[in-house]
C-alpha positions in Angstrom: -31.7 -38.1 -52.7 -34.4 -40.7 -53.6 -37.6 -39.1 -55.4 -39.8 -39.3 -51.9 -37.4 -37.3 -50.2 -37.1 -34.8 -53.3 -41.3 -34.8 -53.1 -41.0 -34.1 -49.4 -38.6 -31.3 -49.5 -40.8 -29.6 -52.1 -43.1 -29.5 -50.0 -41.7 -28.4 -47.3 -40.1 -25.5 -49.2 -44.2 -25.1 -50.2 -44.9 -24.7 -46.6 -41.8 -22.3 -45.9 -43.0 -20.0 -48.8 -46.7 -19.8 -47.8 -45.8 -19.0 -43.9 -43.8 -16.5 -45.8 -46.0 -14.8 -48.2 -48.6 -14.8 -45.1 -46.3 -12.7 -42.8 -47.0 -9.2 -43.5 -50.7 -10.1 -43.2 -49.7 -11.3 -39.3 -47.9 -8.3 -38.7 -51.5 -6.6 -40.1 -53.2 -8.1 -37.4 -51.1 -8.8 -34.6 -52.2 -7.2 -31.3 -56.2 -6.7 -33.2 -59.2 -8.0 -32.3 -61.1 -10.2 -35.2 -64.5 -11.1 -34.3 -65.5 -14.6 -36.0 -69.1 -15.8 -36.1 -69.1 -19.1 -36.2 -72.7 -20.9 -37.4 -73.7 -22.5 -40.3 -72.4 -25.9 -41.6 -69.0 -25.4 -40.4 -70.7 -26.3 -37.0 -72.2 -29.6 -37.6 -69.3 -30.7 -39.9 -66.6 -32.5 -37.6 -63.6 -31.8 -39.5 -64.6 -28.2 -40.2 -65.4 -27.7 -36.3 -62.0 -29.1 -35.6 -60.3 -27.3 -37.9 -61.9 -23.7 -37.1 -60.9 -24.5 -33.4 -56.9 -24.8 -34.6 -57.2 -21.7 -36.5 -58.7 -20.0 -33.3 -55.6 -21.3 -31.9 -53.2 -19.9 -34.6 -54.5 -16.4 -34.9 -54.0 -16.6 -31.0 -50.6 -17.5 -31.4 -49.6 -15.3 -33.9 -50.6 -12.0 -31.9 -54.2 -11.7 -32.9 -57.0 -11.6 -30.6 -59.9 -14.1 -32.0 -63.5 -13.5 -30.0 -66.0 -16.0 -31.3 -69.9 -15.7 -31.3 -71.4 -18.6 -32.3 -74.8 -19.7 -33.1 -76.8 -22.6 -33.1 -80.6 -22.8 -34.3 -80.2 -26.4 -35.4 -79.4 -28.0 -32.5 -82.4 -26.0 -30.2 -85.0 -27.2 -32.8 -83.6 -30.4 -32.1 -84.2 -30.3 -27.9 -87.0 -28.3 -28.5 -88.2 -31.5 -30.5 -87.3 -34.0 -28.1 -89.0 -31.7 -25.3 -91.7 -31.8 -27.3 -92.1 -27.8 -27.4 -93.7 -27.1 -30.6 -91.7 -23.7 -32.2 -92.4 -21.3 -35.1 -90.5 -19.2 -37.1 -91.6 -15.1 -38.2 -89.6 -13.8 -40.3 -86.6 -16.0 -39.9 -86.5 -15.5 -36.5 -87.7 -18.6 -33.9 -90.7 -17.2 -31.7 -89.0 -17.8 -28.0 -91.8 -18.1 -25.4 -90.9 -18.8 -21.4 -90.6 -22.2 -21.9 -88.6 -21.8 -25.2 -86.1 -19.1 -23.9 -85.1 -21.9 -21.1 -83.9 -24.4 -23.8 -82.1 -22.2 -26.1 -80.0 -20.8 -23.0 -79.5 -23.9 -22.0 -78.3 -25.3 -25.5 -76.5 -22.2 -26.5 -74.7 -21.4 -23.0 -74.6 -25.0 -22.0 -73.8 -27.5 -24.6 -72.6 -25.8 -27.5 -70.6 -23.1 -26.2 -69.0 -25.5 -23.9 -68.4 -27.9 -27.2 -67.0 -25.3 -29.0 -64.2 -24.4 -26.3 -63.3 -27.4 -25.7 -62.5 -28.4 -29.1 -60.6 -24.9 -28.9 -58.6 -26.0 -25.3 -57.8 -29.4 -27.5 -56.2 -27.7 -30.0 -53.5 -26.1 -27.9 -55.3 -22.8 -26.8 -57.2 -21.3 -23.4 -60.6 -20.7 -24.6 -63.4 -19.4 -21.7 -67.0 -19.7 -22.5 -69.5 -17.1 -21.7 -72.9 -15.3 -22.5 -74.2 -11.8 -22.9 -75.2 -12.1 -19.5 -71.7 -12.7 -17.6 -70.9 -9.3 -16.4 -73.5 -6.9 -18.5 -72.0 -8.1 -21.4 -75.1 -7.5 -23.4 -78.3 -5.6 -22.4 -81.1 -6.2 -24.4 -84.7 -5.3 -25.4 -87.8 -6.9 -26.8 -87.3 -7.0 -30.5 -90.3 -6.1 -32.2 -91.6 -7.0 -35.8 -94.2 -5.1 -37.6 -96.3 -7.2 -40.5 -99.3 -5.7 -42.8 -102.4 -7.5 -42.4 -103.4 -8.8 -45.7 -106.8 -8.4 -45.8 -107.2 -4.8 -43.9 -103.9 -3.4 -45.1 -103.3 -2.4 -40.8 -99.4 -2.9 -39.4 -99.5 -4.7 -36.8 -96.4 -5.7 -34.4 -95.7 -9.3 -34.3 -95.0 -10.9 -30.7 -91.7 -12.6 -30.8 -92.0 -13.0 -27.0 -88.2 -13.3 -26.0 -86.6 -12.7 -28.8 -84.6 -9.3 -28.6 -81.9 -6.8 -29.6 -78.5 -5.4 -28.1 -78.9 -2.1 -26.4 -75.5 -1.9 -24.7 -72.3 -3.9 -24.9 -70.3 -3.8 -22.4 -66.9 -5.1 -23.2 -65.0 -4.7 -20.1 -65.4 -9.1 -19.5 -63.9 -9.8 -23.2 -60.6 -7.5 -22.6 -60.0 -8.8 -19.2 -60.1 -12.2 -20.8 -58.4 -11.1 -23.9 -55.8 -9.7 -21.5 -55.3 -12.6 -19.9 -54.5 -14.5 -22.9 -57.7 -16.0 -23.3 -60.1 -16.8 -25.8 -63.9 -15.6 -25.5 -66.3 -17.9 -26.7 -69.8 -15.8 -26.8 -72.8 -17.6 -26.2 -75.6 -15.0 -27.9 -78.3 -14.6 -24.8 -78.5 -10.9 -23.4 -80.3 -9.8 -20.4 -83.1 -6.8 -20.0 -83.0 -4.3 -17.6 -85.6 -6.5 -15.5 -83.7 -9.5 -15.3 -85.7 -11.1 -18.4 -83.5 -13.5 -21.0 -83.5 -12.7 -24.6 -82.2 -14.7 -27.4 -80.7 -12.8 -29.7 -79.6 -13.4 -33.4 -76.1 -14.3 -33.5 -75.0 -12.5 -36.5 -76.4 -9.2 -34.6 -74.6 -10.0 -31.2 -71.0 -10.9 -33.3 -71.7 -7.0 -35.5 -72.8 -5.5 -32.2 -69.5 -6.2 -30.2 -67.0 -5.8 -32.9 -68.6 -2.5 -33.0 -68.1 -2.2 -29.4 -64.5 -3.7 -29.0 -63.2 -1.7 -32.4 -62.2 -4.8 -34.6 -59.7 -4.8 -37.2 -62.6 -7.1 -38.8 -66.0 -8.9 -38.4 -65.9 -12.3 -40.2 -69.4 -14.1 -40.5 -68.7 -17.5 -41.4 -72.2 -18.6 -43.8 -73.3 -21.5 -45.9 -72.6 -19.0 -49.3 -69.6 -18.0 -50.9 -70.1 -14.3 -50.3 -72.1 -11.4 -51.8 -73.0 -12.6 -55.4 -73.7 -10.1 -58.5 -76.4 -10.8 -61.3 -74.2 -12.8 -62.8 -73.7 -15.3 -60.1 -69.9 -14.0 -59.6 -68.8 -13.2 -56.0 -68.2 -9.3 -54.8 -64.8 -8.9 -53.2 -65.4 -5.6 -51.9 -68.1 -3.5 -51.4 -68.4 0.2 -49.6 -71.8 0.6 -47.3 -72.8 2.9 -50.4 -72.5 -0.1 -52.7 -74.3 -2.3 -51.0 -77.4 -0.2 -50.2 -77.4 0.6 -54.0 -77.5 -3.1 -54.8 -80.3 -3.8 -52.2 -82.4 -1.2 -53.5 -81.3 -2.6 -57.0 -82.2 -6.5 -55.8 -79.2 -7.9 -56.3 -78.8 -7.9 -52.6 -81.5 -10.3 -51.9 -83.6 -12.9 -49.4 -81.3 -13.8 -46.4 -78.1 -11.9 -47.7 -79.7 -8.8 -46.4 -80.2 -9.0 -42.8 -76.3 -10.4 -43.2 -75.4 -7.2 -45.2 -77.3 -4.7 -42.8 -75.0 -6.2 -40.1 -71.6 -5.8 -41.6 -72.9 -2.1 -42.3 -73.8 -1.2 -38.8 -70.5 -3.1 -37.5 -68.2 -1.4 -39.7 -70.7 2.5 -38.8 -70.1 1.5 -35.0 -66.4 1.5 -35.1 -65.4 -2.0 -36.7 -62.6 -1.5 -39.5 -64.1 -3.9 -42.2 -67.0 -6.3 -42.1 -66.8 -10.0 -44.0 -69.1 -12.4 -45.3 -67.4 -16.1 -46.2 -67.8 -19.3 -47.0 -67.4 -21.3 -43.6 -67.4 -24.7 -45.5 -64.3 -24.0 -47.1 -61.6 -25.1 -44.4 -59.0 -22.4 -43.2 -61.8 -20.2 -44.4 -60.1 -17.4 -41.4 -57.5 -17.8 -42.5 -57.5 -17.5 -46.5 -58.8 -14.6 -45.5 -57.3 -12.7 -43.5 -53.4 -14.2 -44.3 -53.7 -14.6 -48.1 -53.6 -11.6 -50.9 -57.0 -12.5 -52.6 -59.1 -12.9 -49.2 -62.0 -15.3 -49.4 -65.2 -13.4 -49.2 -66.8 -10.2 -49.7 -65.4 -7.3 -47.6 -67.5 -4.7 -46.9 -66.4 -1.1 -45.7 -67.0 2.3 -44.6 -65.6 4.2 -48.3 
């Protein structure tokens, strides 16, 4: 056997042991729902968009049920640039007026959601795109934001126009589809009880419905390793108790916490675990949920 065929069959043997050590972790999830948000860099890096499609494929094929949110702020400031529609931010959240809410439906429903299963169909798999507002998915209200005035120390609620929160999910769309061998691809828009189109943070809508549809787990995919301590070290595992404790404490800081306060009321509305990862490491879904050591920072209910 020449030396390249002694280097190949190592690696094959490689291959064979990792599909092996990862079994038990399929048999974990097979038959489960994972809930993936997909945002960050991840999406507007090419090789990581193709690769997260594959792995949508895989879990897929190996018995788990993938249902992927995504987001997509970047590309609506772009159209809203080109449409010359001037937007501002409150709070980290993009003030959505009529004329806003009509680009970022059309962006998130339209071309994203639409890029993101197809990249998902070219992989091998059956992916369906959809928004909150295909069959009552998601039922919405005005979210509204409360600031102190500076000067006369009065609260005062901050119009975000169409920018709102889930009232009611209702998953009967997503397990037809799951049924059916599909994968959902959620675009996050939600609909009031007057007809009126909200856009709605992804990272709530993809906490909201694993609530709703039970998940084995709620993976947000971020631009940051994980939860960090003082020392800079990543947090494997946190209970809901922990976490508050290191909000009030500081550690838990900045944009971490609206994150944070997600995975809690996920896991509190009937999602097994909650996970924040690094999306810009590729197979991050699967070093997660296949591999011993995880990826990220779990967060559960004890």
């Amino acid at each position: 056997m020449s030396r390249t065929d002694s280097e190949a069959r190592k690696d094959w043997l490689g291959k064979a042991g990792i599909l092996t050590d990862a079994l038990p972790f399929m048999r974990r999830y097979a038959g489960s729902t994972v809930v993936v948000k997909f945002g960050g860099h991840a999406m507007g890096d090419k090789s990581l968009f193709k690769t997260f499609a594959s792995d949508m494929v895989l879990l897929k094929q190996v018995g788990t049920n993938p249902l992927v949110v995504h987001g997509g702020g970047p590309q609506i400031g772009e159209m809203l640039e080109r449409m010359a529609i001037k937007s501002e931010f409150i709070d980290g959240l993009r003030v959505t007026d009529e004329a806003t809410v009509d680009i970022v439906e059309m962006v998130l429903a339209g071309s994203i959601n639409k890029s993101i299963v197809a990249a998902i169909n070219e992989a091998g798999g059956r992916a369906v795109g959809i928004s909150g507002k295909d069959a009552n998915l998601i039922t919405a209200k005005r979210l509204l934001r409360t600031r102190t005035d500076p000067e006369s120390n009065i609260e005062k609620v901050v119009d975000l126009g169409f920018v709102g929160e889930p009232t009611n999910i209702d998953s009967t769309l997503i397990d037809t589809l799951i049924l059916g061998g599909l994968i959902p691809v959620i675009a996050p828009v939600g609909q009031g009880n007057d007809g009126e189109t909200y856009n709605i943070n992804a990272d709530t809508v993809a906490g909201a419905i694993a609530g709703a549809a039970d998940a084995k787990r709620m993976l947000m995919l971020t631009d940051v390793e994980g939860v960090l301590d003082q020392s800079g070290q990543l947090i494997p595992d946190l209970t809901i108790e922990k976490a508050n404790k290191l909000k009030e404490n500081g550690v838990i800081s900045g944009g971490m916490i609206p994150k944070i306060e997600t995975c809690i009321e996920a896991v509190r509305q009937g999602a097994e675990a909650a996970v924040i990862l690094d999306g810009r490491v590729p197979h991050a879904v699967l070093l997660e949920l296949f591999t011993s050591q995880g990826h990220g920072t779990i967060i559960r209910s004890d």
